[in-house]
C-alpha positions in Angstrom: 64.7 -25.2 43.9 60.9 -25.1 42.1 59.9 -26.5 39.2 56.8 -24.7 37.6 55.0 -26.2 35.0 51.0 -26.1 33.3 49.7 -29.6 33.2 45.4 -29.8 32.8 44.8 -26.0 33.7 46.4 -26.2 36.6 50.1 -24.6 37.9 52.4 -27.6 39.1 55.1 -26.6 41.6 57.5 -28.8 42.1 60.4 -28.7 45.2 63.2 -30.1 43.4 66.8 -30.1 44.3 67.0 -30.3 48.2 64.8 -32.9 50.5 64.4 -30.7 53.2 62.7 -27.3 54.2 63.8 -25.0 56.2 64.5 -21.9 57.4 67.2 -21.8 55.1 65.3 -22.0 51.6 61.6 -21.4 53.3 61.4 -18.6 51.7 62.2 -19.0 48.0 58.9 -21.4 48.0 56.6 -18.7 50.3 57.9 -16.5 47.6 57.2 -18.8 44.3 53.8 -19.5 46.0 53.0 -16.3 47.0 53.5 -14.9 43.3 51.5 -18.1 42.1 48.3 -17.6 44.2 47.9 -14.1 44.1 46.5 -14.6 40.5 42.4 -14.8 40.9 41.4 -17.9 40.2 44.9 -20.0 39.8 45.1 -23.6 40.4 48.6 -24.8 41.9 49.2 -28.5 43.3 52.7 -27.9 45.6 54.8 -31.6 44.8 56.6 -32.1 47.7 57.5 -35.8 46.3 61.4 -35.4 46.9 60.6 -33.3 50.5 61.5 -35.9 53.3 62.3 -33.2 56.4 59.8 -30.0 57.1 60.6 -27.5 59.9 58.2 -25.2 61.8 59.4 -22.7 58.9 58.3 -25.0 56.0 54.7 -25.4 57.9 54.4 -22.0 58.2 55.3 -21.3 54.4 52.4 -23.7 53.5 50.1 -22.2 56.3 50.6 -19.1 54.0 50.2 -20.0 50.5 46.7 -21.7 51.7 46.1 -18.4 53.1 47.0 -16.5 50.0 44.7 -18.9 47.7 41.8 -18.1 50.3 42.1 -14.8 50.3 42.5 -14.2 46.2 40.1 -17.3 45.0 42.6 -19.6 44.2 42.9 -23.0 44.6 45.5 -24.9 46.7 46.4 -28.2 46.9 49.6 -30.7 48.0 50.8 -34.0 46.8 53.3 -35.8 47.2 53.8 -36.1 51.1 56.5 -37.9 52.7 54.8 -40.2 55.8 56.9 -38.8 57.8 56.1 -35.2 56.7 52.5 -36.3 57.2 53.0 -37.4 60.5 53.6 -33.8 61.4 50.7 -32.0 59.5 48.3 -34.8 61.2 49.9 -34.0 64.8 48.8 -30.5 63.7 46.0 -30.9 62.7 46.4 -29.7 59.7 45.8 -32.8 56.8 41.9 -31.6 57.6 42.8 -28.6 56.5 44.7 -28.7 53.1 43.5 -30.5 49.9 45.9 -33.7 50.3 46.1 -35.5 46.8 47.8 -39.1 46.4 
């Protein structure tokens, strides 16, 4: 389901395989972040290119990894958002709060 590759210093995480998260594989990526952040100082973009459905489980699983780079210096950022997937993270709120790339 992830894709992890180096590309310009930075860890690339990529949600291949599936268009959706969910409380079904939500926690295979919380997990895959998780490991990913926890290393002081890490950069990781999150590709969510192929991701076209996000339930209150997937929100929370990115909620977290931001979290997790907070809390050990990392760096989080997201690409690759769906509009539709956008339309719910700017209901929330929350595209003020993540680092959004194009």
């Amino acid at each position: 389901m992830i894709n992890i590759n180096e590309s310009n210093g930075r860890t690339v995480m990529e949600v291949v395989e599936t268009n959706r998260i969910t409380v079904v594989n939500a926690g295979e990526l919380k997990t895959a972040l998780g490991e990913q952040l926890r290393a002081k100082g890490r950069s990781v973009l999150l590709d969510l290119s192929e991701i076209k459905y996000m339930d209150s489980t997937g929100i929370s699983v990115l909620i977290s990894a931001l979290k997790t780079s907070r809390e050990n210096g990392s760096a989080f950022a997201i690409r690759g958002i769906n509009p539709e997937v956008g339309k719910v993270l700017s209901l929330m709120k929350l595209d003020t709060v993540f680092d959004i790339e194009d």
